[in-house]
Steps between C-alpha positions, in 0.01 A plus 500: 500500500645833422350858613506849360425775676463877347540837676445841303527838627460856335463864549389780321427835498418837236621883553345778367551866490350752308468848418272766366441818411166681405403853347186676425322420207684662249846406686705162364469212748782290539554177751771253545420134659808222545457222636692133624427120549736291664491156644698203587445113544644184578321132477591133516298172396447184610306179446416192649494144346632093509728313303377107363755279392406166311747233474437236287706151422436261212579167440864623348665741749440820398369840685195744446441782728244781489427819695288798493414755726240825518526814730305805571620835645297701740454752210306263255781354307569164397804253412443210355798245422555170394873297432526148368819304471538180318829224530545246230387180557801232533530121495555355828855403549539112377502236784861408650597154281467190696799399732713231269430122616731384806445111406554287221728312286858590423611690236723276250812780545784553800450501851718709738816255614545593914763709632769336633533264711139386353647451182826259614301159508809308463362323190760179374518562187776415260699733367364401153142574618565898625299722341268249332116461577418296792155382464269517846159308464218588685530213771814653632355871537260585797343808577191605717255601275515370099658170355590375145800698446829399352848645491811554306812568724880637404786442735871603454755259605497569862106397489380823604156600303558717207126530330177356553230454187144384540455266188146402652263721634296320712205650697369660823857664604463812764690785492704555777514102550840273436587228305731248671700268294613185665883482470499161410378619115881624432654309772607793751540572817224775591131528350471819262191721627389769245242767601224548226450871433160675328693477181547171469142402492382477188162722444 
């Protein structure tokens, strides 16, 4: 709600002076009038009146609003006013993309070989086998969650693991889970444990 309020003052005022003079009848008459009108003044104006604001959203985000007002001064005048302003509509933004799968087979690529001393599994291999492909079948490779998988380990000649390949995939493997493989599949002295990461699951 807004208010107006109006105030007006004035003053005024008129000065005259005049002069005559008169003869007989055969005499000239002559007379002299002046005169003056001043005044001064001062005013203001106000009104009174409301403001209505209409908000509307559609289906697409998007912004509508609309106002108008009307006021009347204590003298008898009237303001009138309106405003509209208008947004674009936009799409919504698009929803975030599903989180990627954390379970599943393997993908048929490389897994990460441990850091040392995960890595040193004292393999006995001979020296003519270092750096060939060790095959791993799925009944020597354990993990808690998935099954079916098979391996491809390298060694160098001091039987320490140089690169691990999934050749089959298998199924129902968990990120975040390991796969154990049982020494006894390249005759060595420690099991090799090898975490599975969100990459290597195959979406």
């Amino acid at each position: 709600m807004m208010a107006m309020n109006v105030v007006a003052k004035g003053a005024g005022g008129r000065d005259r002076a005049s002069s005559r003079v008169a003869a007989c009848c055969c005499c000239s008459v002559a007379s002299k009038v002046s005169a003056s009108i001043w005044g001064s003044g001062e005013g203001s104006g106000g009104g009174e009146g409301s403001i209505g604001i209409d908000t509307d959203f559609s289906g697409k985000l998007g912004l509508s609003q609309q106002a108008s007002g009307e006021g009347k001064t204590e003298v008898g005048n009237k303001i009138k006013w309106s405003s509209d302003i208008e947004t674009e509509n936009f799409d919504p933004p698009a929803p975030a993309p599903p989180p990627p799968p954390t379970s599943g087979p393997l993908k048929t690529a490389t897994l990460t070989v441990p850091p040392a001393p995960g890595n040193a599994v004292g393999a006995k291999l001979k020296t003519a086998l270092a750096g060939t492909l060790v095959p791993v079948l799925p009944a020597a490779i354990t993990s808690a969650a998935g099954e079916g998988a098979a391996l491809a380990l390298t060694f160098d000649t001091s039987g320490t693991v140089t690169a691990i390949f999934v050749t089959v995939p298998g199924t129902g493997y968990v990120a975040g889970n390991t796969l154990t493989v049982n020494k006894a599949s390249y005759d060595g002295t420690h099991d090799l444990t090898i975490t599975i990461s969100q990459d290597n699951i195959d979406a």
